[in-house]
C-alpha positions as CSV (number, residue, x, y, z in Angstrom):
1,X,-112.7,-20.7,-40.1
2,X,-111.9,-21.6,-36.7
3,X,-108.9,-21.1,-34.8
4,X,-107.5,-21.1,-31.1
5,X,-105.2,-18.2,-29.9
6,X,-103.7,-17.0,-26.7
7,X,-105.6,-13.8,-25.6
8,X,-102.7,-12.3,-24.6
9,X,-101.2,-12.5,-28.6
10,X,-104.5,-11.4,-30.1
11,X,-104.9,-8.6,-28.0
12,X,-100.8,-7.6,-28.6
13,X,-101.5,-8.2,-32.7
14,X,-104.8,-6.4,-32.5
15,X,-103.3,-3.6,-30.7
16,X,-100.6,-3.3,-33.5
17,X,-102.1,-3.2,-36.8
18,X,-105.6,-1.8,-35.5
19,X,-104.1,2.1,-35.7
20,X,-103.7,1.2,-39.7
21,X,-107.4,0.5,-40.2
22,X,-109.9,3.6,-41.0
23,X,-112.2,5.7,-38.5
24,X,-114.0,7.3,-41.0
25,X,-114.1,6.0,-45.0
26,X,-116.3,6.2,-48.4
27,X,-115.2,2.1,-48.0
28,X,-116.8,0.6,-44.8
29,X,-114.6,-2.1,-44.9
30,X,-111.3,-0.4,-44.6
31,X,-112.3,-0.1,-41.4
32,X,-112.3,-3.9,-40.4
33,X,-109.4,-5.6,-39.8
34,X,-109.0,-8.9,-42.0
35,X,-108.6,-12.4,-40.0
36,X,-106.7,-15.0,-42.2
37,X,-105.2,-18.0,-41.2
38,X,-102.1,-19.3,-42.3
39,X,-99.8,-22.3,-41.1
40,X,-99.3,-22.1,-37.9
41,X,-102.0,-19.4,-37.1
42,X,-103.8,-16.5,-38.3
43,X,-102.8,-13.0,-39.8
44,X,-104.0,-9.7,-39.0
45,X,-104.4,-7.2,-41.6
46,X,-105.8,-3.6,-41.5
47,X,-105.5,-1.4,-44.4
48,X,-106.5,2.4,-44.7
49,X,-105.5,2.6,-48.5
50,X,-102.8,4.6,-47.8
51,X,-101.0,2.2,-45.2
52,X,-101.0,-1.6,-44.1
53,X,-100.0,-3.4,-41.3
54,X,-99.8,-7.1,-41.1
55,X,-98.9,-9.4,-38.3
56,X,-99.1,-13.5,-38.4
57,X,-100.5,-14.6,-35.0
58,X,-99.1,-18.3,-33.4
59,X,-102.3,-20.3,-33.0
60,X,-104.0,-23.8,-33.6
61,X,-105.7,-24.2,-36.9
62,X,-108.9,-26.3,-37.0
63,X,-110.4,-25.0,-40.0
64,X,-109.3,-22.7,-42.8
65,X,-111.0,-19.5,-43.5
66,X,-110.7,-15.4,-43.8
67,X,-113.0,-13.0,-42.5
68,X,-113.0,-9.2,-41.2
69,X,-114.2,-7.7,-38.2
70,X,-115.1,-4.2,-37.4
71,X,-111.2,-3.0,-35.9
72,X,-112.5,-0.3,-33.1
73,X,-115.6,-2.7,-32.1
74,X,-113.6,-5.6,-32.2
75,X,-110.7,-3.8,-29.5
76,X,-113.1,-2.1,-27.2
77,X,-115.1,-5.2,-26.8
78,X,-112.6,-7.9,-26.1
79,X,-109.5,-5.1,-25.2
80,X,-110.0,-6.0,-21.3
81,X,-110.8,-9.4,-21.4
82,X,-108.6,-11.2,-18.9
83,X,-106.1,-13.5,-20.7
84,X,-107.4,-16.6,-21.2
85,X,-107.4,-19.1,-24.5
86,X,-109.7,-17.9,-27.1
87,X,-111.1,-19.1,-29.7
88,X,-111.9,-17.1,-33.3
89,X,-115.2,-18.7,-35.7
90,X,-116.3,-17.6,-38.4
91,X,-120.3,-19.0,-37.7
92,X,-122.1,-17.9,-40.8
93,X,-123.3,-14.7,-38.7
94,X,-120.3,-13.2,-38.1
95,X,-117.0,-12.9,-36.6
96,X,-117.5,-15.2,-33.0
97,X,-115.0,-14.5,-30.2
98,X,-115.3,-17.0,-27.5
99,X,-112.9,-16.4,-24.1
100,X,-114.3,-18.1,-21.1
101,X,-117.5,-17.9,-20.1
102,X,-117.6,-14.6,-22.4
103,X,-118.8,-14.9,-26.1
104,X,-119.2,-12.1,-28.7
105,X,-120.6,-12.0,-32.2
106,X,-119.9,-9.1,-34.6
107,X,-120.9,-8.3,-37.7
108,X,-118.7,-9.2,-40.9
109,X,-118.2,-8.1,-44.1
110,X,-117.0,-10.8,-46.9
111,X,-112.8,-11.2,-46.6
112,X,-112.9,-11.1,-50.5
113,X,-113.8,-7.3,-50.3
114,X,-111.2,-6.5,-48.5
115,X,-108.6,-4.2,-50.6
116,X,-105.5,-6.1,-51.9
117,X,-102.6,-5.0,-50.1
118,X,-99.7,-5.3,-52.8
119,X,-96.1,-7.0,-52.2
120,X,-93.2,-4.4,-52.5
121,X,-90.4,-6.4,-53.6
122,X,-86.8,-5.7,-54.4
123,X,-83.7,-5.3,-52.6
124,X,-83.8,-3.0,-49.9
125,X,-81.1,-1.9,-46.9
126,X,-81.6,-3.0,-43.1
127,X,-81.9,0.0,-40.9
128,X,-81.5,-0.6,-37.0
129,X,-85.4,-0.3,-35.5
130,X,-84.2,2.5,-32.8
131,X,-82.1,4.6,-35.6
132,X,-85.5,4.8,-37.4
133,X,-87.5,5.6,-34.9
134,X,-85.1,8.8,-33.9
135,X,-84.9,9.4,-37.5
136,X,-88.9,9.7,-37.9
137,X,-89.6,11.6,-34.3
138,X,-87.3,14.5,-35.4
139,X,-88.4,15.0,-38.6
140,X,-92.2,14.1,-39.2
141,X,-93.6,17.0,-37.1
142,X,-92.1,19.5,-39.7
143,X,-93.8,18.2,-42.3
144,X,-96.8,20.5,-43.3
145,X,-100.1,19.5,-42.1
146,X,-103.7,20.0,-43.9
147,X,-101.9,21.8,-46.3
148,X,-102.9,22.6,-50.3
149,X,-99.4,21.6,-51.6
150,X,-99.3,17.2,-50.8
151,X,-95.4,16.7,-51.5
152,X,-95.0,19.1,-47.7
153,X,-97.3,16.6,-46.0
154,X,-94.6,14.2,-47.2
155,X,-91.1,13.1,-45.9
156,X,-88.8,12.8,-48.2
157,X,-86.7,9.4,-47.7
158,X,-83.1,9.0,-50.1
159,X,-80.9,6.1,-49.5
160,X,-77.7,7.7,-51.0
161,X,-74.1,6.5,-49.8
162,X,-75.4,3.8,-46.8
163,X,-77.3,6.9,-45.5
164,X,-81.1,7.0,-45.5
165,X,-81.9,11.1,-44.9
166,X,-85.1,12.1,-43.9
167,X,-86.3,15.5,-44.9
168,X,-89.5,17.2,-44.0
169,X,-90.7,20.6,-44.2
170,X,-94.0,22.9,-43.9
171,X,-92.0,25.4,-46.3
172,X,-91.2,27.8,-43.2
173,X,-88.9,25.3,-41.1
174,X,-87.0,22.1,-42.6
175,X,-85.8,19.2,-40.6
176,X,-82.8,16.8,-41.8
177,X,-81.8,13.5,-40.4
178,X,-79.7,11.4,-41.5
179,X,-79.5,7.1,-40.2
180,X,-77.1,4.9,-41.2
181,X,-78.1,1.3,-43.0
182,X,-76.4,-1.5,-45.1
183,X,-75.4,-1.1,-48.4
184,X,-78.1,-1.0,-50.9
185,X,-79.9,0.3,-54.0
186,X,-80.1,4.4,-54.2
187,X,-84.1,5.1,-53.8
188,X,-86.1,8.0,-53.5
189,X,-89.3,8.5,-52.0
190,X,-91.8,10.9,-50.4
191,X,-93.8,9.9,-47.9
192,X,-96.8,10.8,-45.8
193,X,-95.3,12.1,-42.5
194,X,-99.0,10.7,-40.7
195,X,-97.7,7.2,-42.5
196,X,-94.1,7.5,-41.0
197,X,-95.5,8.5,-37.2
198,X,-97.8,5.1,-37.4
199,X,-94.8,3.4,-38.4
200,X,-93.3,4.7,-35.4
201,X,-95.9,3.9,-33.3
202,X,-95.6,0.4,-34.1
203,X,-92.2,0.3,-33.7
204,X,-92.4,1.6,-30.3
205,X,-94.5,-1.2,-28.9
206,X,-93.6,-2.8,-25.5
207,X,-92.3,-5.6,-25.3
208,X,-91.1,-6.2,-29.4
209,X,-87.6,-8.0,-29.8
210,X,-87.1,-6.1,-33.2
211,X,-83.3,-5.1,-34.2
212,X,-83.3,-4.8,-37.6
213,X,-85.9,-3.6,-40.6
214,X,-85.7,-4.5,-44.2
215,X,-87.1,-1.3,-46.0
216,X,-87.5,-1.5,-49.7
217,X,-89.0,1.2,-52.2
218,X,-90.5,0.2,-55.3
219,X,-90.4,4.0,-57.2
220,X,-92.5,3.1,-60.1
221,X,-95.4,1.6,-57.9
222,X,-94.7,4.1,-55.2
223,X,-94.6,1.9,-53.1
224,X,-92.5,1.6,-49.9
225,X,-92.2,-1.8,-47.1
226,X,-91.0,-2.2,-44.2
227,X,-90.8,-6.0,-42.5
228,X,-89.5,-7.8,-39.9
229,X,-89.5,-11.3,-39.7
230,X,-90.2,-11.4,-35.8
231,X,-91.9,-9.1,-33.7
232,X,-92.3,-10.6,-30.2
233,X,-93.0,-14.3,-29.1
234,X,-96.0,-15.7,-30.6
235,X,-96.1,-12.3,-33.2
236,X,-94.2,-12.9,-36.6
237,X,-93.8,-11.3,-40.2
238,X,-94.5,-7.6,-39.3
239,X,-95.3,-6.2,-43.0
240,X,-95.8,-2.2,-43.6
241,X,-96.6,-1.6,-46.9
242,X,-97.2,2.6,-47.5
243,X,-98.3,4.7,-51.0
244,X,-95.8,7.3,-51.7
245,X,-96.8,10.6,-53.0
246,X,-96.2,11.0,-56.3
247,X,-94.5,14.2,-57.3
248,X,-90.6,16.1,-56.6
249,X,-89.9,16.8,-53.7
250,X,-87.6,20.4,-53.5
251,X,-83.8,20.4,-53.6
252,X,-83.3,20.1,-49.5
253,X,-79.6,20.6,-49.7
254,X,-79.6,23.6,-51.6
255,X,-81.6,25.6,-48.8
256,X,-79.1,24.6,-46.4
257,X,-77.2,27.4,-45.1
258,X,-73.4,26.8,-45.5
259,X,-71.7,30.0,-44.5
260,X,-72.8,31.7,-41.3
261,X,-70.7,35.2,-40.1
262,X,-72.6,34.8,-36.8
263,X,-72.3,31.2,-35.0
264,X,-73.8,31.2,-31.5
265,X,-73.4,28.2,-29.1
266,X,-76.0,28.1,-26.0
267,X,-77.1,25.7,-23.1
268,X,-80.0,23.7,-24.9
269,X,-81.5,23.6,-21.6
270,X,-81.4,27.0,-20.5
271,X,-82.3,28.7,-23.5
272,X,-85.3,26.1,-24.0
273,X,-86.7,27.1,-20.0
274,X,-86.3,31.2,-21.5
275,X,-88.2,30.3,-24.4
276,X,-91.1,28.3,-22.4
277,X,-91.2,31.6,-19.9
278,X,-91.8,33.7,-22.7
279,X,-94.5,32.2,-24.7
280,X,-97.3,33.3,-22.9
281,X,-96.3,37.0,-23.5
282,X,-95.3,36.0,-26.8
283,X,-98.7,34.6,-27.9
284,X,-100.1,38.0,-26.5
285,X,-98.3,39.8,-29.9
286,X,-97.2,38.2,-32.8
287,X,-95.1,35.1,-31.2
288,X,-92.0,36.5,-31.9
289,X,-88.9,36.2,-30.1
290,X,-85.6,38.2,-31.4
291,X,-82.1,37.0,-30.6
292,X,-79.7,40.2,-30.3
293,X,-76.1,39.0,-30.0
294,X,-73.8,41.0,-27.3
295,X,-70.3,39.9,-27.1
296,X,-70.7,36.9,-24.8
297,X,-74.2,36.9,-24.5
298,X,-77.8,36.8,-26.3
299,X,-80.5,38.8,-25.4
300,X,-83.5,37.4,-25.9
301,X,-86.8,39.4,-26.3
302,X,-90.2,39.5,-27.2
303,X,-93.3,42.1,-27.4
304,X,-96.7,42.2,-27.0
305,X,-98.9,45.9,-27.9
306,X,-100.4,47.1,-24.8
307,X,-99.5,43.9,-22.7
308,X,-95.5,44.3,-22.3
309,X,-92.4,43.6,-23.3
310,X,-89.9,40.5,-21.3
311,X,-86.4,40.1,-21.8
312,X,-83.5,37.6,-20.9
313,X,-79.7,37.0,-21.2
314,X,-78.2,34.0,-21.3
315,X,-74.6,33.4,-21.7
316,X,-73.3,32.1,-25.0
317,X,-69.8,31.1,-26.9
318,X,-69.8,32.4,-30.4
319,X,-67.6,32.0,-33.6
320,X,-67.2,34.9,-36.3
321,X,-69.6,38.1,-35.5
322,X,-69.0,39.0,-31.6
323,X,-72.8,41.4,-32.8
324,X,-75.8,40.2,-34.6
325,X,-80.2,39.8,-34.1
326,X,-82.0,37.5,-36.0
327,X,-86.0,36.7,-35.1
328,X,-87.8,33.4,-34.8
329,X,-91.2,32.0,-33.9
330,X,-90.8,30.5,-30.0
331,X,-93.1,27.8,-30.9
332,X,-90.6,26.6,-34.0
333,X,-87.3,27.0,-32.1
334,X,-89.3,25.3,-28.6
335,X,-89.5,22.2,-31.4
336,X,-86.4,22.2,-32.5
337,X,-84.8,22.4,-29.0
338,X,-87.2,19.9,-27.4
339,X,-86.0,17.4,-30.2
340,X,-82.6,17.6,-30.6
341,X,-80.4,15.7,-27.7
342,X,-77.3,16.5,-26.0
343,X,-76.2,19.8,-23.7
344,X,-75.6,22.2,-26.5
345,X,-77.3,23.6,-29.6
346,X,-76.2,25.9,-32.2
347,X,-76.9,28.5,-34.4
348,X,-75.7,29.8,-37.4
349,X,-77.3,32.7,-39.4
350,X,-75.6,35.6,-42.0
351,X,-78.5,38.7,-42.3
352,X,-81.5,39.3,-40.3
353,X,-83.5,38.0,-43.4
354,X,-81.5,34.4,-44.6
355,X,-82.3,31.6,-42.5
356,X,-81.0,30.2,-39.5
357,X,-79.3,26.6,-39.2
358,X,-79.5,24.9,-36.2
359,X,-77.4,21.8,-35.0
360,X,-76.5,20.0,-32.1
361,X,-72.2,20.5,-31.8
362,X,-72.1,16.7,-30.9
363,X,-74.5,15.4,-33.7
364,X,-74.3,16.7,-36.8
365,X,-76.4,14.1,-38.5
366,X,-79.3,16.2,-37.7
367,X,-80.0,19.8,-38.5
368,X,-82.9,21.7,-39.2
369,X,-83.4,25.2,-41.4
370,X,-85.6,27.8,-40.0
371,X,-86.6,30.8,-41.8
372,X,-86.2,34.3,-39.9
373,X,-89.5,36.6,-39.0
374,X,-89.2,40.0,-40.0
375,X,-89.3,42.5,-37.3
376,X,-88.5,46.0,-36.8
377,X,-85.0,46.3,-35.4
């Protein structure tokens, strides 16, 4: 194999799919990237077993080959390389990189090792690249994390009436987005919320002239893709190819509160700077903040034994109750205000013991359930 590439594309494809290969595996070659050419240059693959990402490379073909390359070697060796023409052998050795005057050899192991990384097929929807990213950043970090129960480390994705809704939860706070797409097949699928935030992550590269996805979920292989068929100049037919996690995932909509006798409207801002001034004296006690409902305003306060007590009003415009206290953790309601957009957020909550929903008044294709900590009133 021998081709010849612009250092600037390799480093931009390398940069891209190299967050998909392992850091740490029972299969040492997971951890390689594989180098394949194709017509009109070479593909990058890495693959962790769980996700892949694949990017075809413009380049000049001399010969026709495949090999792999350790990924992290590979990118902190030839990552600050200037950007000059380089050239990629496969010399019997190894994996030869030749820039310049500069010339590097690494280790290979055998492309034909390299784990298949299936085709999902189908027909799918198109969902606009920035909808998706918005929907995965407010959901993924509610999904449960090193937890005994897999389906919470999962999102939940259902295309269902040209809406794909995202749902995660860690079984104490649920998140809810829902982005718009084409019309399409009704799918379901759970997947890894670690998957979803590399997904992201690639999405969110500089520079990349990507408008729409095509996602497709094949249910009986649980299997989802997403793919693009350009990227940036020079970088073409983005594939992401992701396991599902096979099991059900629980009924989100009926733990969605629906009828609130308190609804509180606040400054997102304002209450988010009380909530940051009270953590440290919250994290001193049991990082509980109560919300105590007084005509116009909220008091807001929180306790730690033998360190103190803090407490703040802020002003508020309310619906039903003019009285009512609920309790939260700061550090879930700091999460839910730093995500959501726009000036306002509300709150909606029945008892001191149901859960609270949250919303922005200007968005309602987002909300997110959090359940209520149990204090003494």
């Amino acid at each position: 194999m021998e081709v010849y590439v612009a250092q600037e594309n390799l480093k931009r494809g390398l940069e891209l799919v190299r967050g998909a290969a392992s850091t740490s595996s029972t299969l040492p070659i997971t951890e390689n990237i594989l180098f394949q050419t194709v017509l009109n240059g070479i593909r990058l693959t890495a693959y962790n077993l769980e996700v892949a990402v694949s990017i075809a490379v413009a380049g000049q073909v001399k010969s026709k080959g495949a090999i792999t390359a350790n990924a992290k070697t590979l990118w902190n060796t030839i990552g600050k390389w200037p950007e000059r023409d380089t050239t990629l052998v496969d010399n019997g050795k190894g994996l030869a990189v030749i820039s310049g005057d500069r010339k590097v050899v690494l280790e290979s192991m055998p492309a034909v090792d390299f784990p298949p990384v299936a085709v999902v097929g189908g027909n799918g929807v198109t969902i606009d690249k920035e909808e998706l990213i918005k929907g995965i950043h407010m959901t993924e970090w509610a999904a449960a994390r090193g937890d005994n129960r897999p389906i919470l480390q999962g999102c939940k994705m259902e295309i269902k009436d040209n809406k794909l809704t995202i749902v995660s939860s860690d079984g104490f706070r649920m998140a809810i987005k829902e982005v718009p797409v084409t019309v399409g097949n009704e799918s379901n699928s759970i997947i890894p919320a670690l998957t979803l935030k590399l997904i992201s992550k690639v999405l969110t590269t500089k520079s990349n002239n990507i408008q729409n996805l095509q996602y497709v979920v094949d249910e009986e292989a649980k299997r989802i893709g997403f793919s693009s068929d350009v990227y940036m100049p020079a970088l073409t037919e983005l594939i992401i190819v992701g396991q599902s996690i096979t099991g059900t995932y629980p009924n989100y909509r009926q733990l969605i509160p629906t009828n609130h006798t308190t609804i509180i409207t606040m400054l997102r801002n304002d209450l988010l700077a009380v909530i940051k001034e009270m953590k440290f004296m919250a994290n001193q006690g049991s990082g509980i903040v109560r919300f105590e409902l007084e005509q116009e305003q909220i008091r807001l306060t929180t306790k730690a034994e033998r360190v103190g007590e803090y407490e703040q009003k802020i002003g508020v415009t309310t619906e039903g109750g003019v009285t009512g206290k609920i309790a939260f953790t700061w550090k879930y309601v700091s999460d839910i205000l730093e995500t959501m957009t726009g000036d306002e957020v509300t709150l909606g909550f029945t008892t001191v013991s149901s859960p609270g929903l949250w919303w922005n008044p200007d968005d309602v294709s987002y909300q997110h359930v959090l359940m209520p900590m149990f204090v003494q009133w």
